[in-house]
C-alpha positions as a printed Julia matrix, in Angstrom:
359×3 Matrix{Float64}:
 26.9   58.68  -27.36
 23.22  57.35  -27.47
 21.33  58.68  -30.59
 17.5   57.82  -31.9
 17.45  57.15  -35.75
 13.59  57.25  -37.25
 13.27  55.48  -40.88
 10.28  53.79  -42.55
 11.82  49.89  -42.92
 14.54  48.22  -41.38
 15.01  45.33  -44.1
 17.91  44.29  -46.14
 16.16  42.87  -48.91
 14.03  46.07  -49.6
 14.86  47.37  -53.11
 14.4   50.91  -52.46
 15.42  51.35  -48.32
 17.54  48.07  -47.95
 20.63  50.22  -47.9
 19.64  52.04  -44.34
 20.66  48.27  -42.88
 24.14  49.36  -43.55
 24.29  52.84  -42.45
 22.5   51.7   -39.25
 25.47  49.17  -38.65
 27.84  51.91  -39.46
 26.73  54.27  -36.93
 25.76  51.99  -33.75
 29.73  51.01  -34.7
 29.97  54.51  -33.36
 27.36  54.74  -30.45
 27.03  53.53  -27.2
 23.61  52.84  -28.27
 20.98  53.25  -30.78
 17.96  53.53  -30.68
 15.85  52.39  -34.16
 12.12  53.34  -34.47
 10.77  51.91  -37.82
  7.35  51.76  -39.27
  8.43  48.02  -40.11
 11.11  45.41  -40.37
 12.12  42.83  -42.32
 15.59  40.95  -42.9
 17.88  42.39  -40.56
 21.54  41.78  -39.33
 22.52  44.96  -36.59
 24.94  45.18  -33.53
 24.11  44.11  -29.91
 24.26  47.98  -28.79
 21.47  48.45  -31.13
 17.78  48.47  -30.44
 15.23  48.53  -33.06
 11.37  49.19  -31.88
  8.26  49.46  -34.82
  5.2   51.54  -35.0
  3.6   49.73  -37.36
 -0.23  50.43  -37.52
 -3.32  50.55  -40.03
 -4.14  53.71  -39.92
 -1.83  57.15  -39.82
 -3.39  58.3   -36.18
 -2.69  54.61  -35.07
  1.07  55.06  -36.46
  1.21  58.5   -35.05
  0.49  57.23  -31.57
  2.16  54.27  -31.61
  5.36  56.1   -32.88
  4.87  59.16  -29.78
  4.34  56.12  -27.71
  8.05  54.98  -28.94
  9.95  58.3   -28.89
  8.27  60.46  -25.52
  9.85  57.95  -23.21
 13.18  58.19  -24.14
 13.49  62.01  -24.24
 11.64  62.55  -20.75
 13.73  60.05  -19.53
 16.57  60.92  -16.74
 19.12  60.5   -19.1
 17.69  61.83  -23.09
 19.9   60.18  -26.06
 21.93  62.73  -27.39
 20.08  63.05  -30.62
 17.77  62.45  -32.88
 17.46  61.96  -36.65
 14.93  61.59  -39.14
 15.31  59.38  -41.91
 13.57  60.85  -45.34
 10.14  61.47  -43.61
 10.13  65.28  -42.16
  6.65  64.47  -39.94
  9.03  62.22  -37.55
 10.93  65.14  -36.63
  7.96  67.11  -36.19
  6.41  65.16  -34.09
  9.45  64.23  -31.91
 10.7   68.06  -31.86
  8.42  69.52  -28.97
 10.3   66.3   -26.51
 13.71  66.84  -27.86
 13.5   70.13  -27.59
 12.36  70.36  -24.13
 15.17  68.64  -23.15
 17.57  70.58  -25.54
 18.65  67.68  -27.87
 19.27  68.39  -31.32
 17.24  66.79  -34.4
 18.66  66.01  -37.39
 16.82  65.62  -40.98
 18.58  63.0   -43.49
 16.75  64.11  -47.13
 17.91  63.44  -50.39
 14.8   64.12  -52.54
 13.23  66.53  -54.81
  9.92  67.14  -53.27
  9.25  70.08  -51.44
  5.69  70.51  -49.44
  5.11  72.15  -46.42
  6.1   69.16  -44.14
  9.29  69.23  -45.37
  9.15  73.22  -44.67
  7.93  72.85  -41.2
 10.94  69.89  -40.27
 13.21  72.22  -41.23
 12.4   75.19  -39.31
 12.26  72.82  -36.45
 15.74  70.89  -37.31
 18.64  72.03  -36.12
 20.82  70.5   -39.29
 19.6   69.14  -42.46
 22.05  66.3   -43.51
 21.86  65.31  -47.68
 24.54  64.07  -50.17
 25.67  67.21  -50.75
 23.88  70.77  -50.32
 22.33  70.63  -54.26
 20.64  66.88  -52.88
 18.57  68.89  -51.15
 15.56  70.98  -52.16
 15.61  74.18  -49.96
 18.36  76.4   -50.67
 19.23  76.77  -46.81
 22.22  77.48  -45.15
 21.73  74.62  -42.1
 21.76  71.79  -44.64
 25.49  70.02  -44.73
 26.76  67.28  -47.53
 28.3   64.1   -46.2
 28.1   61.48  -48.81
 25.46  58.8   -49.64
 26.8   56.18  -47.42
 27.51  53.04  -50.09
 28.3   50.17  -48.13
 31.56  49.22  -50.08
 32.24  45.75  -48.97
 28.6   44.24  -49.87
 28.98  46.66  -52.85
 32.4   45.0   -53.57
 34.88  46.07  -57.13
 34.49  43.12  -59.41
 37.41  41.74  -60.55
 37.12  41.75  -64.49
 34.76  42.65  -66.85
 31.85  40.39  -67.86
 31.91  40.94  -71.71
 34.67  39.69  -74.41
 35.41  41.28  -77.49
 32.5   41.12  -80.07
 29.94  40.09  -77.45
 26.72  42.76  -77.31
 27.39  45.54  -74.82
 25.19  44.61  -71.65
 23.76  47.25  -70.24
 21.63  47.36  -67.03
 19.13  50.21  -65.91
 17.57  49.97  -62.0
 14.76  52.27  -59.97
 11.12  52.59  -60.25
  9.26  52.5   -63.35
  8.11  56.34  -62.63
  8.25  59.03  -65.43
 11.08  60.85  -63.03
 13.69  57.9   -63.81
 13.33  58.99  -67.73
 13.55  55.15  -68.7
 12.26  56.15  -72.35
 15.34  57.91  -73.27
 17.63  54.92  -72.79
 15.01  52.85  -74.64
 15.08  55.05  -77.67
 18.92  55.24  -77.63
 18.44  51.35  -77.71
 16.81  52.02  -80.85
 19.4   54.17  -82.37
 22.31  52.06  -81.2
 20.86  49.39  -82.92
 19.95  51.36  -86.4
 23.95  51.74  -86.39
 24.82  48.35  -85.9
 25.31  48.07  -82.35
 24.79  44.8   -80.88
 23.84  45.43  -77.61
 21.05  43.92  -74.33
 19.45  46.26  -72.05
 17.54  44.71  -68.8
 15.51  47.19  -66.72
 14.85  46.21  -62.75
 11.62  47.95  -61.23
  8.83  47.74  -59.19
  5.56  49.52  -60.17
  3.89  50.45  -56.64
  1.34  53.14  -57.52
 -1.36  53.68  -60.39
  1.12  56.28  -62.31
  4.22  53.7   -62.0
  2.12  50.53  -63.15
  0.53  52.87  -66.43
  4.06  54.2   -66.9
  5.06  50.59  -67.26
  2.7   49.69  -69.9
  3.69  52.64  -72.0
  7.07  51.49  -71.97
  6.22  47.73  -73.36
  4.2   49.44  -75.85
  7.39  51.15  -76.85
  9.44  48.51  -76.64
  7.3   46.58  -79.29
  6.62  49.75  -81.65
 10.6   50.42  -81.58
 10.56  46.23  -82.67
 12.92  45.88  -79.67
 11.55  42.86  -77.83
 15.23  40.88  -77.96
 17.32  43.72  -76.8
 15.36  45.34  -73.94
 13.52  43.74  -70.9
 11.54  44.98  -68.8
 11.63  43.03  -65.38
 10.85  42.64  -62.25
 13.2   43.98  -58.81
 15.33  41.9   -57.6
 16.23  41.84  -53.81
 18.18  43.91  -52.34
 21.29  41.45  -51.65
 21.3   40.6   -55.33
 21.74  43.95  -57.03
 25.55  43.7   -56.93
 26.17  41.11  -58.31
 23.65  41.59  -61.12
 25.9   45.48  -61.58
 28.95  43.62  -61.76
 27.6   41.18  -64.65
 26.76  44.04  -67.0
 29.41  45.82  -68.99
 27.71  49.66  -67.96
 24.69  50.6   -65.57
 22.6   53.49  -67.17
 20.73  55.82  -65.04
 18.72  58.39  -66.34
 17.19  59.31  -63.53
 15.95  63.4   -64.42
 17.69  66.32  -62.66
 16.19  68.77  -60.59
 16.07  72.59  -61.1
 15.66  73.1   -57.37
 17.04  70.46  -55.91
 17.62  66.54  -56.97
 17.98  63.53  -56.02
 21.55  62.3   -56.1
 20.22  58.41  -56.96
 22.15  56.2   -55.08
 22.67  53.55  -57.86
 24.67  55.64  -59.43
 27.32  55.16  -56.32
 26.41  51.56  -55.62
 27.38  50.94  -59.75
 30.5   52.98  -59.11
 31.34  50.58  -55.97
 31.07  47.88  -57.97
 33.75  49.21  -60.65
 31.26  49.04  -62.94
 31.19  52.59  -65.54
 27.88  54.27  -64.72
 26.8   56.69  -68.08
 24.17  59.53  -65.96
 22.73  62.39  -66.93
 21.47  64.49  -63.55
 24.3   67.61  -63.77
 24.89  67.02  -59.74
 27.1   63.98  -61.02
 29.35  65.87  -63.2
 32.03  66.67  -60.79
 31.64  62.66  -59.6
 32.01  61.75  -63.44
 34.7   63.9   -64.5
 38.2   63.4   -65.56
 37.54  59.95  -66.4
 39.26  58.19  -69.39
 35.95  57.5   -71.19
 32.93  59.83  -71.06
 29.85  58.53  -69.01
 27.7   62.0   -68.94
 24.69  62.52  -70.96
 22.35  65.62  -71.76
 19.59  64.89  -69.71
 16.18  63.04  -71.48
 18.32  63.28  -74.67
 18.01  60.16  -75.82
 20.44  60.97  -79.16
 23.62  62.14  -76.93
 22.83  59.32  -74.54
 23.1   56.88  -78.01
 26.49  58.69  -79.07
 27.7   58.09  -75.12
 26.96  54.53  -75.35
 28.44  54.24  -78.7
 31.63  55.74  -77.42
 31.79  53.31  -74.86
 30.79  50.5   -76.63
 34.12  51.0   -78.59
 36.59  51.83  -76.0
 39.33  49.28  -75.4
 38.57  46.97  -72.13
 41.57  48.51  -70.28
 39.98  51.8   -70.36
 36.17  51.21  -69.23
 38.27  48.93  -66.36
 40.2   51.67  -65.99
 37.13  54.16  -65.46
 35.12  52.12  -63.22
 38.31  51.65  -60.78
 38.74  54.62  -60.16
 34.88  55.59  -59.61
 35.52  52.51  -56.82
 38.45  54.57  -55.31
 36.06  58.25  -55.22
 33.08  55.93  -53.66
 35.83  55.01  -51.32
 36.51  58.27  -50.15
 33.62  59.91  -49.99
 30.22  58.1   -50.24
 30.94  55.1   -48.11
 28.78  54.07  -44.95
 31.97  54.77  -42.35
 32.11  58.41  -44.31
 28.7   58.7   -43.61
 28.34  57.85  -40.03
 31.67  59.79  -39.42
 29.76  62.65  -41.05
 26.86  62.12  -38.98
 28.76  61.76  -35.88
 30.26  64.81  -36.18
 27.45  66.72  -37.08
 25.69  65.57  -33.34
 29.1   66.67  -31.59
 28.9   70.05  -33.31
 25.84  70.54  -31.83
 26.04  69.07  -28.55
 29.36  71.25  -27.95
């Protein structure tokens, strides 16, 4: 099987995309060859069987171009790859469909966000399957989209073997993700605040990068809260960290915290919640599409979403469980990652999906 893969970076230390690395090395594990076409690179480790070529330019028509100039080849070629997919942007299968679809290939759309625009409208009339985490990842109520995980890579996202925090330490907590209204970082903030008003010693450190005008001003506002709530030794605000280091800093905290808003149509199943769960570390999340992941467990880790009084009575809660129990909670979130959100799920998921079609 030969199969093109489209994403924007190919870098292991990239805090938001460093996990494709992973899946990449999952799949060409299941390829004759693959093909990679990336805006850019960075840090990279991949297989011998795959190729990775960039269409890096200044301008959009320059990237356009470059990235036809990458893809037209191989599908006019005598012998077409059997597929391709489209990692998160919908205009690379757009622009890729008229080739693979003169030569009867499928395309494949990998999407696990909120957003809808007419883009993502037009990629997927043109795709023949839209891949997500599962069907409520993804924005368009359609019947061609198909869950298969998030694709964790469990062995650099590794179970810890005990917990970080003695008795009558503070409870360290740990939030991660973009410093964007959408990630809701006020709520955990404020249940800081009431935590502490009862008596709860506790730390919380949030990891972030501010990239855009909204994300930077969304950052001040929560420093200025942060001071007015007189909580400058129990929450941090700091910078990302790369993407090799995340997890060991989740398996130094006693809980990861991710209140990351849900969707009406759609939303965005955020992958730190599985990464946390890897780790054995308890994750406490509020987006609805993790309630079936969060369930049964012997503590309780959901939260009413931007409720920043249940999320304080959820942390409370945990904060006095017995040890054995949180360990007990965040093994066996380790043991549903496991079986179905790992990278060899993933790739076996998108395997399957390009023999389905090419049947």
């Amino acid at each position: 099987m030969r199969l093109v893969f489209v994403t924007q970076t190919v870098d292991s230390e990239d805090p938001v995309l460093g996990a494709t690395v992973a899946k990449l090395g999952a799949l060409a594990a299941r390829c004759d060859e693959l093909v990679v076409i990336s805006d850019r690179t960075g840090a990279y480790e991949l297989p011998a069987n795959c190729v990775v070529r960039t269409f890096g330019a200044r301008t959009r028509l320059g990237r356009g171009l470059k990235y036809l100039r990458a893809v037209v080849p191989l599908f006019v070629s005598r012998r077409p790859p059997d597929a391709l997919i489209a990692h998160m942007c919908p205009i690379y299968l757009i622009l890729a469909a008229p080739f693979t679809k003169l030569r009867r290939r499928p395309t494949i759309l990998w999407y696990t966000h909120w957003a809808v625009n007419r883009t993502l409208r037009l990629a997927t009339a043109l795709a023949d399957v839209a891949l997500s985490v599962d069907r409520r990842s993804f924005p368009l109520d359609l019947p061609m989209v198909a869950g298969i995980g998030h694709g964790i890579d469990v062995t650099q996202f590794a179970a810890r073997t005990s917990a970080p925090t003695v008795s009558g330490d503070p409870l360290r907590l740990l939030a991660l993700g973009r410093t964007s209204p959408t990630k809701s970082f006020e709520t955990v903030i404020k249940a800081c605040a009431l935590c502490r008003r009862e008596g709860l010693q506790l730390t919380l450190d949030v990891h972030g990068p501010s990239t855009t005008d909204e994300e930077r001003g969304h950052r001040d506002a929560l420093g200025r809260m942060i001071d007015h709530e007189e909580l400058a030794d129990v929450v941090r605000l700091l910078a990302p960290v790369p993407r090799t280091a995340v997890p060991e800093l989740m398996r130094s905290v006693d809980a990861v915290v991710n209140t990351t808003l849900g969707q009406t149509a759609g939303g965005a199943l955020d992958k730190v919640v599985y990464e946390s769960a890897a780790c054995a570390v308890p994750v406490i999340a509020c987006n609805p599409h993790f309630d079936d992941f969060l369930a049964d467990l012997p503590v309780e880790l959901r939260f009413r979403s931007a409720d920043a009084e249940d999320l304080a009575r959820v942390i409370a809660a945990f904060a006095r469980a017995e040890p054995a129990v949180r360990e007990e909670a965040g093994c066996e979130l380790r043991r549903r990652v496991e079986a179905g959100h790992s990278v060899d799920s993933w790739a076996d998921g998108v395997v399957a999906t390009v023999r389905r079609l090419r049947s």
